[in-house]
C-alpha positions as CSV (number, residue, x, y, z in Angstrom):
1,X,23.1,-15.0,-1.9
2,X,26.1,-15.2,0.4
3,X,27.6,-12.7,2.6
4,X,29.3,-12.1,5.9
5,X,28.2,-9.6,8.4
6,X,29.3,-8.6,11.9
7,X,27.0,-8.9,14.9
8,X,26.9,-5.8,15.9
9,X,26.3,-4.2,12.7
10,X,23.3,-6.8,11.8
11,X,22.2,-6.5,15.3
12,X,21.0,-3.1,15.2
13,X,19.8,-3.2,11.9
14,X,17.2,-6.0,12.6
15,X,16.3,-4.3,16.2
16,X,14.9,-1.1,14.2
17,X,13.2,-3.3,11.3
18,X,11.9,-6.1,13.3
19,X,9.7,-4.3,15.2
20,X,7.0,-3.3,12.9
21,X,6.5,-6.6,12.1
22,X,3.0,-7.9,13.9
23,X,4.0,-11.4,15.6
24,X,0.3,-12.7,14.6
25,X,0.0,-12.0,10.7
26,X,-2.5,-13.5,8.1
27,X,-0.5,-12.6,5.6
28,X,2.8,-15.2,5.9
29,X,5.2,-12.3,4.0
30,X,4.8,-10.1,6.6
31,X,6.7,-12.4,9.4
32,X,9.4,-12.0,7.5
33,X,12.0,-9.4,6.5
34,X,13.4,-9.3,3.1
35,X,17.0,-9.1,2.9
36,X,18.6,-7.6,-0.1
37,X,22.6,-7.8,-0.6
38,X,24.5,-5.8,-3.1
39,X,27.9,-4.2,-3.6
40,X,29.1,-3.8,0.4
41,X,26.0,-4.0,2.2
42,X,22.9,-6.1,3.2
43,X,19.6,-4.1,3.1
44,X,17.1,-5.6,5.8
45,X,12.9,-4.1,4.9
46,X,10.1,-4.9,7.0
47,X,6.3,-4.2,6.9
48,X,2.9,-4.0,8.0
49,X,1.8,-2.2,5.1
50,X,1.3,0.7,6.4
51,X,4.9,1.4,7.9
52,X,8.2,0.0,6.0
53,X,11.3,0.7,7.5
54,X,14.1,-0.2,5.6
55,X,17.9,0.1,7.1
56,X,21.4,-0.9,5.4
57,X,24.5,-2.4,7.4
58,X,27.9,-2.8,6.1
59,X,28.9,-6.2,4.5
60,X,31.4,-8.4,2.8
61,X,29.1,-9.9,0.2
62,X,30.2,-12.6,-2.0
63,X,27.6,-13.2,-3.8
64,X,24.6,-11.0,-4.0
65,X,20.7,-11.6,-3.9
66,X,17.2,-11.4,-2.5
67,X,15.3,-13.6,0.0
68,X,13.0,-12.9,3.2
69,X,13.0,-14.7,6.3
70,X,10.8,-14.8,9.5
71,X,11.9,-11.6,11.3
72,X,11.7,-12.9,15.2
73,X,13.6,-16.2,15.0
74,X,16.5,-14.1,12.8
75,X,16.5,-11.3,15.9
76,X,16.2,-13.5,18.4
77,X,19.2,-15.7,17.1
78,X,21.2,-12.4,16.4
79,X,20.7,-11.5,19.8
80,X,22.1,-14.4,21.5
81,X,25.2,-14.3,19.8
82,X,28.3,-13.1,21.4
83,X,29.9,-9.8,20.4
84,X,32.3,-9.4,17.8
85,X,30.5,-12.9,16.0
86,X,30.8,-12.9,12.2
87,X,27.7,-14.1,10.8
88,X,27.3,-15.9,7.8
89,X,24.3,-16.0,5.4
90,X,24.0,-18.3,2.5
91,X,20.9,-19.2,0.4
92,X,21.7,-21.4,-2.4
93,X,19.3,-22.9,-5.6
94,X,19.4,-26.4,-3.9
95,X,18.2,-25.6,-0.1
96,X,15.1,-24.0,-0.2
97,X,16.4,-22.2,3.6
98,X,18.1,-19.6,4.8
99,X,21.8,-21.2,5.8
100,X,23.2,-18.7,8.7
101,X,26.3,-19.7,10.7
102,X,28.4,-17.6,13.5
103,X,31.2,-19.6,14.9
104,X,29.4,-23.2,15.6
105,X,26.3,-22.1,16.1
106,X,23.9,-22.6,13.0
107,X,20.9,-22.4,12.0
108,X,18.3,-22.9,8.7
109,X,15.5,-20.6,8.6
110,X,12.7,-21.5,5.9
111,X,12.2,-18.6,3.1
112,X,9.7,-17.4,1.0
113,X,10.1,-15.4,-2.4
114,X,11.7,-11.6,-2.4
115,X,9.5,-11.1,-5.2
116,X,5.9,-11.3,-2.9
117,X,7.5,-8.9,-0.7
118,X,5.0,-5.4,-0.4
119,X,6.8,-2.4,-1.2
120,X,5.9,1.0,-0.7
121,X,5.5,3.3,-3.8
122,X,8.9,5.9,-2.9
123,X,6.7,8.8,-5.5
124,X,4.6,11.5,-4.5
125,X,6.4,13.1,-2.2
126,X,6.0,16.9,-2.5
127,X,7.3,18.5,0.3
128,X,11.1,17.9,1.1
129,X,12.8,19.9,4.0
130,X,15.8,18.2,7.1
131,X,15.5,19.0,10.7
132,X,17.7,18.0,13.7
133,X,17.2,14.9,15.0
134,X,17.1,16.3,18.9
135,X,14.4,19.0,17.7
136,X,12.2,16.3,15.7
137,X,12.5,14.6,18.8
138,X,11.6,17.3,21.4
139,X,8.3,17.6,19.0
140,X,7.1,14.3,19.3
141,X,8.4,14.1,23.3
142,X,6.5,17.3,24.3
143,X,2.9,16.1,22.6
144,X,3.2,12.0,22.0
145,X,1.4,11.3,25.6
146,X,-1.6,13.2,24.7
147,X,-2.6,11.0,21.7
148,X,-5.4,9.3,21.8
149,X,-6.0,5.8,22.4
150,X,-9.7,5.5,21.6
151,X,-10.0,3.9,17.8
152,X,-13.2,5.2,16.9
153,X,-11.8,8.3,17.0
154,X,-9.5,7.4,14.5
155,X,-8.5,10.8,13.3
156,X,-7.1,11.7,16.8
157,X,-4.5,8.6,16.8
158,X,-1.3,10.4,15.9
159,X,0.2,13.9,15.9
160,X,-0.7,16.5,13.6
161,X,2.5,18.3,12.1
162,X,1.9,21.1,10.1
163,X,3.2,24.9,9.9
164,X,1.7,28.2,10.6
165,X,2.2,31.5,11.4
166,X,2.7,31.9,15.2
167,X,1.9,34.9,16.9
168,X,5.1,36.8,16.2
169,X,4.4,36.0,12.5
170,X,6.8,34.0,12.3
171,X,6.7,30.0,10.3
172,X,6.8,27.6,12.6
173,X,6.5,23.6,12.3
174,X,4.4,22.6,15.1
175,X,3.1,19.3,16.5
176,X,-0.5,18.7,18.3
177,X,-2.1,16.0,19.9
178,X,-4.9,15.7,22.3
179,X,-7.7,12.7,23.4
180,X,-10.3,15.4,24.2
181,X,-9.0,15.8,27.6
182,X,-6.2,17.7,27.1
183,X,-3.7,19.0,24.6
184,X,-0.6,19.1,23.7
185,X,1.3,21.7,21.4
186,X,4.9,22.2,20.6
187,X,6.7,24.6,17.9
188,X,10.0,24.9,16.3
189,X,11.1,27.0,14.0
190,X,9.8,26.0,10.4
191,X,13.1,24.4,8.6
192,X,14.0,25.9,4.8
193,X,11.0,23.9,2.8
194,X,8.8,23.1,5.4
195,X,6.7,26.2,4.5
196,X,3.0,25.1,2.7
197,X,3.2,21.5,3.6
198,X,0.3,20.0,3.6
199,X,-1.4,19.3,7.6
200,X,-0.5,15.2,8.2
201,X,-1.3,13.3,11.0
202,X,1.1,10.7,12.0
203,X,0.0,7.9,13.7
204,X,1.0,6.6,16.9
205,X,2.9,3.5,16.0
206,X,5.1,5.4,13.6
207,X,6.0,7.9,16.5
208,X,6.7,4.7,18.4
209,X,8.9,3.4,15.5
210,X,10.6,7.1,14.8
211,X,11.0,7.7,18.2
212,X,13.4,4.3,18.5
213,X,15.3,5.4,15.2
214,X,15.8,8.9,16.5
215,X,17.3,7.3,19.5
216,X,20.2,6.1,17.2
217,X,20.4,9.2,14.9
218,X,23.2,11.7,14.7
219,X,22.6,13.8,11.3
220,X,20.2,15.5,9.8
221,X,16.1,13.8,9.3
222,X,15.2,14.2,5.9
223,X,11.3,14.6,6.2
224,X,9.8,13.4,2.9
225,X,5.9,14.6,2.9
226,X,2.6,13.7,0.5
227,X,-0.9,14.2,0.9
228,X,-0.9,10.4,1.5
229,X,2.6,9.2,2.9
230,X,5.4,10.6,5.2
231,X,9.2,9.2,5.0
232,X,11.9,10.2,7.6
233,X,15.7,9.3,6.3
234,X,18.1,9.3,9.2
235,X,21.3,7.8,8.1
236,X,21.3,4.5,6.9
237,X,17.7,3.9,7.8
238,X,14.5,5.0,6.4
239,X,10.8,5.0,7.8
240,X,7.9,4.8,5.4
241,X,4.6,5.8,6.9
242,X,0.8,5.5,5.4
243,X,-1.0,9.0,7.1
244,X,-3.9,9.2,9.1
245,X,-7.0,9.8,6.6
246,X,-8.9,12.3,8.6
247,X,-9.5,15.9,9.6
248,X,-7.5,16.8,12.7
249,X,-9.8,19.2,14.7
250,X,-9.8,22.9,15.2
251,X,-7.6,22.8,18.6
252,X,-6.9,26.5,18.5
253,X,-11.0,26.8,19.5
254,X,-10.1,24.9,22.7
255,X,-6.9,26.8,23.5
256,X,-7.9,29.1,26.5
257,X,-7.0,32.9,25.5
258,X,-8.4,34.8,28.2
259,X,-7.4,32.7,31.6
260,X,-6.0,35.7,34.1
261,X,-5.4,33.8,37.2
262,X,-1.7,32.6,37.2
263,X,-0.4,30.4,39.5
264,X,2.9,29.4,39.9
265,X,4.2,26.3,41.7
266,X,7.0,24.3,42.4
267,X,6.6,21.5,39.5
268,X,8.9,18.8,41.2
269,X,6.9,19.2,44.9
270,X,3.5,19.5,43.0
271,X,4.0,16.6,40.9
272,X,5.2,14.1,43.7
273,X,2.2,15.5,46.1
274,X,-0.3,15.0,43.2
275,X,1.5,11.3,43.1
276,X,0.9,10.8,46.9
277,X,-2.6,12.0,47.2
278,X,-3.5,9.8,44.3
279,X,-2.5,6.8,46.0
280,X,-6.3,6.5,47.3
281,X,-7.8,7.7,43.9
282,X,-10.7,5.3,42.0
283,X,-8.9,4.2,39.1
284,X,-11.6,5.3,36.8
285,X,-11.3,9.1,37.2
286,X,-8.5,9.5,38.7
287,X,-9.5,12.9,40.2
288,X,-7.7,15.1,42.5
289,X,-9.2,18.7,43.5
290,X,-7.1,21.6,43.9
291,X,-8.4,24.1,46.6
292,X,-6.3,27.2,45.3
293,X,-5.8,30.4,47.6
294,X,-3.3,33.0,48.3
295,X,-0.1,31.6,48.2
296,X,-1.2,28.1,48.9
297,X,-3.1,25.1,46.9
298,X,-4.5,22.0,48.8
299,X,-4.5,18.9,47.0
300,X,-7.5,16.5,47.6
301,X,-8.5,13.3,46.8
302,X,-11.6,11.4,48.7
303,X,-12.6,8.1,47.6
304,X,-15.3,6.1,49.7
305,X,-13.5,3.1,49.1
306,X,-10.1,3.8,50.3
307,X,-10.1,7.3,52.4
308,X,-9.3,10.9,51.9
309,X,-6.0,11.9,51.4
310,X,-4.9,16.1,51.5
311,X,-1.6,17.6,51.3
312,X,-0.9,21.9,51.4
313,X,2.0,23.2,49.2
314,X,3.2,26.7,49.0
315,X,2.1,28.6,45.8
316,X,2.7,32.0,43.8
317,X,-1.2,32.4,43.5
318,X,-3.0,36.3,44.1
319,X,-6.1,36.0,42.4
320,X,-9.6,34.5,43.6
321,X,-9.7,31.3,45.7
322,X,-11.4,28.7,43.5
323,X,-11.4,24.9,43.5
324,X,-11.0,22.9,40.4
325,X,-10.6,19.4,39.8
326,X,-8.4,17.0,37.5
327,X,-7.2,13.9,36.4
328,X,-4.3,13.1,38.7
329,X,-2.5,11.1,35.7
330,X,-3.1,14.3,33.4
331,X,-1.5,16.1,35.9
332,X,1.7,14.0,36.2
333,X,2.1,13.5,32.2
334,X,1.9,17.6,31.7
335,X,4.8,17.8,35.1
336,X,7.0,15.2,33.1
337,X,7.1,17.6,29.8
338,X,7.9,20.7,32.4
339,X,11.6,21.4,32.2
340,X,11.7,24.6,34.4
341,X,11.4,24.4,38.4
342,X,8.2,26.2,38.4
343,X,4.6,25.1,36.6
344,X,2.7,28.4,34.9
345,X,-1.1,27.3,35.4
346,X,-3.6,29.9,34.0
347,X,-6.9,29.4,35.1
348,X,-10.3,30.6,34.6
349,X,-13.3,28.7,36.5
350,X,-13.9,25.4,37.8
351,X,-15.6,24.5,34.4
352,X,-13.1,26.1,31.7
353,X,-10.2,24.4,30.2
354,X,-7.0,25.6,32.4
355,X,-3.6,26.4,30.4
356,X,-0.1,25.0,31.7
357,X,3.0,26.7,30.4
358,X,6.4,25.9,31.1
359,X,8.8,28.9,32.1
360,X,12.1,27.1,30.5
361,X,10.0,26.7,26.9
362,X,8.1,29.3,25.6
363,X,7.8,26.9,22.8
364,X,5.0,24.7,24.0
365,X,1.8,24.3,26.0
366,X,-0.6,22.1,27.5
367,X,-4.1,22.6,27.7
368,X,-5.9,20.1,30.6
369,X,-10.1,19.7,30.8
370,X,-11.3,20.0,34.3
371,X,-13.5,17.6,36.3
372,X,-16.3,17.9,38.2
373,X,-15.4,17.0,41.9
């Protein structure tokens, strides 16, 4: 193999497929990336085995091949290098290493066969259908901080995509994820072949690892879905995902249908008071209680430890006074998602899950567990 690549080019290549490899691995193949280079381009593939993403780059190949080599030293090497740098890659029958040269830097990385490299079976895939890259995004922005992070429940580790009839009857692709303690949901308008898919939970590394290729994308995702696998195609890169093997729960049970106390508040001036008055919070719960009333909510947190802090803000709110408490952190990640000036909460009790909409996006909703306070 020999070939010549520019930095920039290589550089953002090995950026998206270098970080799914684990730094500490058992296995030595999976430090590595395997590099592939045919016709006018140099294929880089890494894996974990359960994600592969694979991305080509243009190149001036000479003469083409197969090798891997560790994935950090290559990045970290390419990433040092000045802009504009032409790099060099050689591999030859008598050096058992990975020549590379820019200029006079140089430097011989050891190798190990293309031919032990895991690949991921490209079959199966049943369901085909492309989406924007800003809408796939939006999804996966408006419900990725509600994932949960506790393994043993393994099944809630991801986002659930799947499609359904919303209430207007209309197909929509939607996106859920929750911990237990809230909920996030988000819809968009079910793309031509989306329809029947089966339900897939995603997990949360592969959002990681989409979310950085969407960052870069500019046409159309090609969603590729089985029972067992999920690939996203976004230019010259591709993302190959194993799916979580569970039953994501019932969340429409735990969505609140009958909450009739609206209040309505400045998100920007809640969310920096619910910052403030948390300041003094116990790190373990985290809890601030709203004190709601006519056209005012006071904000509440008192911890032994540290003192009480309170703080009054104006409200739209002509129902009941009632006090309810929450997770200030909750809080703050739902005021994040809000893009409109004013937060919708609808509330029942202090007990029952409380519903936050967002005025500037009918097209998603939060769901937040109270706590006792």
């Amino acid at each position: 193999m020999k070939l010549t690549i520019e930095r920039s080019a290589l550089l953002k290549a090995l950026n998206h497929v270098q970080s799914v490899v684990e730094r500490r691995n058992t296995i030595p193949i999976l430090s590595n990336v395997l590099m592939s280079a045919q016709g006018d381009s140099l294929k880089l593939t890494a894996t974990d085995l359960d994600i592969e993403i694979a991305e080509s780059a243009p190149a001036e190949v000479e003469r083409g091949g197969q090798t891997t080599a560790p994935a950090n030293y290559l990045y970290d090497f390419v990433r040092k290098l000045p802009d504009g740098a032409a790099v060099k890659f050689e591999v030859s029958g008598d050096d058992p290493r990975l020549s590379i040269s820019a200029g006079k830097s140089r430097l011989h990385l050891p190798i190990l066969p293309a031919g032990d490299f895991p690949s991921m079976p490209s079959d199966g895939f049943e369901t085909k259908f492309e989406i924007e890259p800003t809408e796939l995004g939006r999804l996966i922005d408006k419900t990725r901080f509600a994932i949960s992070t506790e393994e043993t429940r393994y099944y809630l580790n991801g986002i659930f995509f799947h499609t359904v009839a919303n209430g207007g009857g209309a197909t929509v692709l939607r996106a859920v994820a929750t911990d237990g303690h809230r909920l996030a949901l988000a819809d968009h308008a079910a793309p031509k072949g989306s329809q029947g898919m089966p339900g897939v939970i995603v997990p949360r590394k592969t959002i990681t690892e989409l979310n950085r290729l969407l960052d870069d994308a500019s046409d159309l995702v090609e969603i590729s879905v089985s029972p067992q696998k999920i690939r996203f195609a976004l230019g010259d890169a591709v993302l190959t995902s194993k799916l979580i093997d569970g039953s994501f729960p019932e969340y429409a049970r735990v969505i609140p249908k009958g909450n009739s106390k609206k209040l309505k508040i400045d998100n920007k001036a809640f969310s920096e008071a619910v910052d403030r008055v948390a300041t003094v919070s116990a790190e373990r719960s985290r809890s601030v209680r709203l004190a709601i009333e006519k056209d005012k909510i006071t904000l509440t947190v008192n911890n032994p430890d540290a003192g009480v802090a309170t703080e009054d803000l104006p409200a739209d709110y002509r129902d009941d006074g009632m006090e309810i408490g929450f997770n200030a952190k909750y809080l703050l990640d739902v005021a994040q998602q809000i893009e409109g000036s004013e937060a919708v909460f609808e509330l029942a009790d202090s007990g029952s899950p409380t519903l936050v909409r967002d005025e500037a996006d009918e097209h998603a909703l939060y769901v937040l567990m109270p706590l006792r306070v």
